[in-house]
N, C-alpha and C positions, 0 to 999 in steps of 0.2 A: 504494500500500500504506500509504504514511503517512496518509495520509486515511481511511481507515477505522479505520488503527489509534487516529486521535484521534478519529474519532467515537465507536469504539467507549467510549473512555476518557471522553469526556464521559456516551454514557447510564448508566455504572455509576457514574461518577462522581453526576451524578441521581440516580438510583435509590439512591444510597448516602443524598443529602443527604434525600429523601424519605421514607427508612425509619424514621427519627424522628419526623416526623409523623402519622404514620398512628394513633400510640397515647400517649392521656395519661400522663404520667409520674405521676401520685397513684394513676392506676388499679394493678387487678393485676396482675404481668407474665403471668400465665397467661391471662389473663381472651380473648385472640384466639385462642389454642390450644384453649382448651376452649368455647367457642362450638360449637353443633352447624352440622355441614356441611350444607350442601344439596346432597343425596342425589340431587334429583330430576331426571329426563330432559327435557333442551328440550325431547326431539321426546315426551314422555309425550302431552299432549293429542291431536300429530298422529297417533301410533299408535292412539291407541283413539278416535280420530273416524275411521278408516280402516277400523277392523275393522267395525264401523258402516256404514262405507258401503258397504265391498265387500260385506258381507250383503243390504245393499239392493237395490246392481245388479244381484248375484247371483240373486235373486230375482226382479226386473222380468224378464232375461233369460231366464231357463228358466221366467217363466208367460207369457211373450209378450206379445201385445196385447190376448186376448181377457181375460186377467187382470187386466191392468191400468186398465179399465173406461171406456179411451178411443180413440178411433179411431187410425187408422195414423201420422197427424199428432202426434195426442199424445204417442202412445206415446213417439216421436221426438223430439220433446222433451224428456220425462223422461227420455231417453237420454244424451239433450246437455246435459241440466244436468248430470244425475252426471258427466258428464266433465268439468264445466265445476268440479263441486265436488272430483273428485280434483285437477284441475291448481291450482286454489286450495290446497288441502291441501296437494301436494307443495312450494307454492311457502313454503308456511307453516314446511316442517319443513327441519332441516338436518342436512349431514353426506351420510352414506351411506341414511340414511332417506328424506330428499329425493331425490338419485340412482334411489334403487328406486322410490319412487313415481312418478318422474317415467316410467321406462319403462312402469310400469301403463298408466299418459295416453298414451303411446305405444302400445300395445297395442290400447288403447279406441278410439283415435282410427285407427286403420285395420285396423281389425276389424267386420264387422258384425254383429248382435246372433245371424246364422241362424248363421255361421261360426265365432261365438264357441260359441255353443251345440252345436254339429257338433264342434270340436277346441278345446277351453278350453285346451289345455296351454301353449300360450306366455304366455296369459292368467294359468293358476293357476301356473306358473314364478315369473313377473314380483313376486305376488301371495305367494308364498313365498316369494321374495327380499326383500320390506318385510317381512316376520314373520319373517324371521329377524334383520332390523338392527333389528327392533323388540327381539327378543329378547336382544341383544347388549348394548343399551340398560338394560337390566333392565326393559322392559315387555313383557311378555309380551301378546301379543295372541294368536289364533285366528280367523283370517276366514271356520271354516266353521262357527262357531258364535255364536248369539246368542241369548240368553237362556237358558241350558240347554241348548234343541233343536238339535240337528245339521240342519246346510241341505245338504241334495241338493247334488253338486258337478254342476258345470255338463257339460251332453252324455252323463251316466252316469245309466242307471235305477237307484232305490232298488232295494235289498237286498233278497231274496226273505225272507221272514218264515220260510221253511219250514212255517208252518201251512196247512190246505189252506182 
């Protein structure tokens, strides 16, 4: 217990000797206080380079192969990159956003693209869970939309128009 009680005593002890340096004495005393803060989220970029991508996969997925303008080989690649670019991504971001993402990767990776397109729901779960620590973050993202237009959620036909 003494040993901690004097370690502790040395880092405040630091920390004391330190808190004089940090600010010129000619300067203002205000001058660190009113400094504007930085507002902004680590994980900002990771979030909206996710919302991005999940649009992307989203889309390879529910137009298939014939969509995507290469054979069954290819397609499967560009399957396996997007995974290859969420798990980069997730490893990018931190916190609880990393976490979520990271189950995305987990989802992707033992999911195939018929079963994902059949029952999305653990997929668009996973995928709800990073929008919402995105949103937690104050960045808001939307993974089922990009550019304005609303993307088809995966294994559900579009909305009847009701016109005939």
């Amino acid at each position: 217990m003494k040993t901690k009680t004097t370690a502790l005593a040395l880092v405040c002890l630091a920390a004391t000797a330190l808190a004089g340096c940090s600010t010129d004495a000619r300067s203002e005393p205000d001058a660190v206080a009113t400094a504007p803060a930085d507002t902004a989220s680590s994980n900002e970029d990771s979030c909206s380079r996710f919302e991005t991508l999940t649009v992307t996969f989203a889309t390879k997925v529910t137009g298939g192969v014939e969509a995507s303008g290469r054979d069954l080989a290819g397609y499967r690649e560009d399957l396996l990159a997007d995974r290859s670019a969420f798990d980069t991504l997730a490893l990018s971001a931190e916190g609880d956003v990393a976490e979520r993402m990271a189950a995305v990767v987990g989802e992707i990776s033992t999911t195939t693209p018929c079963d994902l397109a059949l029952d999305p729901r653990p997929y668009s779960d996973a995928v709800a869970a990073v929008q919402t620590a995105c949103d937690a973050e104050d960045v808001p993202i939307d993974p089922r939309h990009h550019h304005g237009r609303p993307q088809r959620k995966l294994g559900r036909p579009p909305p009847e128009s009701g016109t005939p």
